[in-house]
N, C-alpha and C positions, 0 to 999 in steps of 0.2 A: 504494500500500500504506500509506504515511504515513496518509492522508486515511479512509482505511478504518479502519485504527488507533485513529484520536484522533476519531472518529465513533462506534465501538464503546467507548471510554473513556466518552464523554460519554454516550452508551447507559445508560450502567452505574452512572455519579452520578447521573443522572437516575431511574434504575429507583431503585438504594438510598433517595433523598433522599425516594421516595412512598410508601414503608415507613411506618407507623405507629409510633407512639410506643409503646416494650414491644413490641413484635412481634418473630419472628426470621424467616431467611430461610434455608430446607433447605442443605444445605450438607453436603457429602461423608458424616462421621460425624453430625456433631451440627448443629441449627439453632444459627445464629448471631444477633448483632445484627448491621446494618447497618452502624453505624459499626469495628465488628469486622471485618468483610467487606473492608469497603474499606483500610483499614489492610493486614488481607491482602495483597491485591491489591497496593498502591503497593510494602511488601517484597518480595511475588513480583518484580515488574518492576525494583524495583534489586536486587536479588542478584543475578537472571540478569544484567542489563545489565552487572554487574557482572563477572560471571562470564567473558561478551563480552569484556568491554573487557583483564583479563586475561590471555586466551588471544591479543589480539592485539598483549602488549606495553605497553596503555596505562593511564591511570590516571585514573579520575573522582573529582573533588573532590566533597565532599559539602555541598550545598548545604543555601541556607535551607529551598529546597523541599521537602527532605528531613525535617525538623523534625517529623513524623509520627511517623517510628521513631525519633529518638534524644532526642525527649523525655521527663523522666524524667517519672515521675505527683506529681501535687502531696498 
């Protein structure tokens, strides 16, 4: 399941990153831009993760990796 995971991750950088420049990409309500999309996507998967980790008690430090959402805009 891991390997399926992070195969459909890389699916999904790879599909955003051949997006054209100005283009959006359909997306629930409104089209989106790509690098919007993906931003998405990385808070979707820590909030849940987070949300996990949580309900089991634990607690996830927030990483450099992280630096996506908690940069401020320059």
């Amino acid at each position: 399941m891991l390997a399926r995971f992070r195969a459909e991750g890389e699916a999904s950088a790879e599909a955003l990153a051949a997006v054209q420049v100005r283009r959006t990409v359909p997306w629930l309500v409104d089209p989106l831009p790509p690098a919007v999309l993906a931003c998405a996507g990385i808070m979707e998967l820590f909030g849940h993760g987070q949300d996990i980790a949580e309900s089991l008690g634990m607690r996830k430090p927030a990483t450099d990796r992280l630096r996506h959402l908690f940069a401020s805009p320059s």
